[in-house]
C-alpha positions in Angstrom: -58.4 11.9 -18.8 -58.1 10.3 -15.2 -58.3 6.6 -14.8 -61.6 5.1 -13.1 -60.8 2.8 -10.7 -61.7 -0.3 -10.1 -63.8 -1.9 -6.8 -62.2 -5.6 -6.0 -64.2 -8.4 -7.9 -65.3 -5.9 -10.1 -65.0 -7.1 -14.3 -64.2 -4.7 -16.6 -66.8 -3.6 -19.1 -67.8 -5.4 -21.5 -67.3 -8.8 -19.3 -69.8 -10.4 -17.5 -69.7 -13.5 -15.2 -70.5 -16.3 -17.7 -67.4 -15.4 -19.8 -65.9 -18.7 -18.9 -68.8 -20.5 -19.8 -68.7 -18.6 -23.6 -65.0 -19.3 -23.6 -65.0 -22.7 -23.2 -68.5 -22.7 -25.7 -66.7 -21.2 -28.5 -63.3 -22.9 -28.3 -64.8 -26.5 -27.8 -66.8 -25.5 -31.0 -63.8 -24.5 -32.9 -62.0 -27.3 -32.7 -64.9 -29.6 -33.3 -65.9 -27.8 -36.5 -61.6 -27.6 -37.4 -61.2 -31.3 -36.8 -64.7 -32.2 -38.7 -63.0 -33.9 -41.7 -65.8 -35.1 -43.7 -65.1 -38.6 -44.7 -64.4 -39.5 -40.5 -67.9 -37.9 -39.6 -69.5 -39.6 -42.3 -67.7 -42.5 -42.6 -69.9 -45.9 -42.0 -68.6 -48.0 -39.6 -69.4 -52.2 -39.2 -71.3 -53.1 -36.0 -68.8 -55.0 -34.6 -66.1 -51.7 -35.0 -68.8 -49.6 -33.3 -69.2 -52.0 -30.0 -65.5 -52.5 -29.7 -65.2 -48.5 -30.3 -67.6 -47.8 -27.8 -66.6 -50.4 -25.2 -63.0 -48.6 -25.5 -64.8 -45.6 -24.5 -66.6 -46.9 -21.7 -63.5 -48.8 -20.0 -61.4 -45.4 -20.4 -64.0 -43.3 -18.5 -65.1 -45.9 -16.1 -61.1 -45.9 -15.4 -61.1 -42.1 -15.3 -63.6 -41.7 -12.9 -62.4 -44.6 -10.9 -59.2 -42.9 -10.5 -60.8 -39.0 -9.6 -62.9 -41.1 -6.8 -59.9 -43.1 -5.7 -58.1 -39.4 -5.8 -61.1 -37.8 -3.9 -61.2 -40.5 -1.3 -57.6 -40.9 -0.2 -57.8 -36.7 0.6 -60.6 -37.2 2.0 -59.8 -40.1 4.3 -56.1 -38.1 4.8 -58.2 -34.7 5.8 -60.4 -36.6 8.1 -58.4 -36.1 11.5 -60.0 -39.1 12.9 -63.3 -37.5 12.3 -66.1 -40.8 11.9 -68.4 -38.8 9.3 -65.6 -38.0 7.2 -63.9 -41.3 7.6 -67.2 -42.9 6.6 -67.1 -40.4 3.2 -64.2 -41.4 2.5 -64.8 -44.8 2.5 -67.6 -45.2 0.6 -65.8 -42.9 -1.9 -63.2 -45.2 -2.2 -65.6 -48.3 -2.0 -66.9 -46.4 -5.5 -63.4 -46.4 -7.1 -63.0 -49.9 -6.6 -66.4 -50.8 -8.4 -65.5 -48.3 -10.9 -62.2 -50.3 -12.1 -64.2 -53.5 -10.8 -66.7 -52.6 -14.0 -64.0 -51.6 -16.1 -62.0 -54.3 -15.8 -65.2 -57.0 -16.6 -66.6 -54.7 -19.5 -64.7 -56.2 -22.1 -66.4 -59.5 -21.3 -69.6 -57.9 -20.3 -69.7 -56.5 -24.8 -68.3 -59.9 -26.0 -71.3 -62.2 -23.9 -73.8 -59.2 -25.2 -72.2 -59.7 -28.9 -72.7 -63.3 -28.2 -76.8 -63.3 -27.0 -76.9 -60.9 -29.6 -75.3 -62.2 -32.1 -73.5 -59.8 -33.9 -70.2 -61.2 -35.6 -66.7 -60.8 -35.1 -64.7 -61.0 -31.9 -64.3 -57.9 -29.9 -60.2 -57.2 -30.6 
């Protein structure tokens, strides 16, 4: 039996276009599901655990996404060749970074006066 060939860009059968999007579906829903170990998902946490927890979270992507505008921005101003509009982008991009780690850099004391007019007890650690 002769082999079909293939046009360029072409998927095999069976394939269609969103197969990354089903890939990354399934396997972000395998590991979830492995790594479920009932007593951590149903384990009840103190208030004062879940602001610290979730102010940990915060400051880490605020710093992540500080650092991919910071990233973004120095390209950007690199790749500009002394163009004004691309100069300007890459400006304000970098004007973002530094309000990015500006906020993650005060959040800690933005939860603990919060935790304070709140008054939830404990210190944030």
């Amino acid at each position: 039996m002769p082999e079909r060939s293939r046009r360029p860009g072409r998927l095999p059968s069976g394939l269609t276009r969103r197969w990354p999007v089903r890939l990354a579906v399934t396997t972000a829903f395998t590991v979830l599901v492995t790594l479920a170990d009932p007593p951590l998902v149903w384990a009840v946490a103190d208030i004062p655990t879940v602001v610290t927890n979730l102010r940990n979270w915060i400051v880490g992507m605020l710093a992540a996404l500080a650092t991919l505008f910071l990233t973004f921005g120095g390209l950007r101003y690199l790749m500009a060749a002394g163009d004004p509009g691309e100069v300007e982008g890459a400006k304000r991009a970098l004007k973002a970074a530094m309000i990015g780690y500006a906020l993650a850099v005060l959040a800690p004391m933005i939860v603990t006066v919060l935790q304070g007019i709140v008054g939830v007890g404990g210190s944030a650690k």
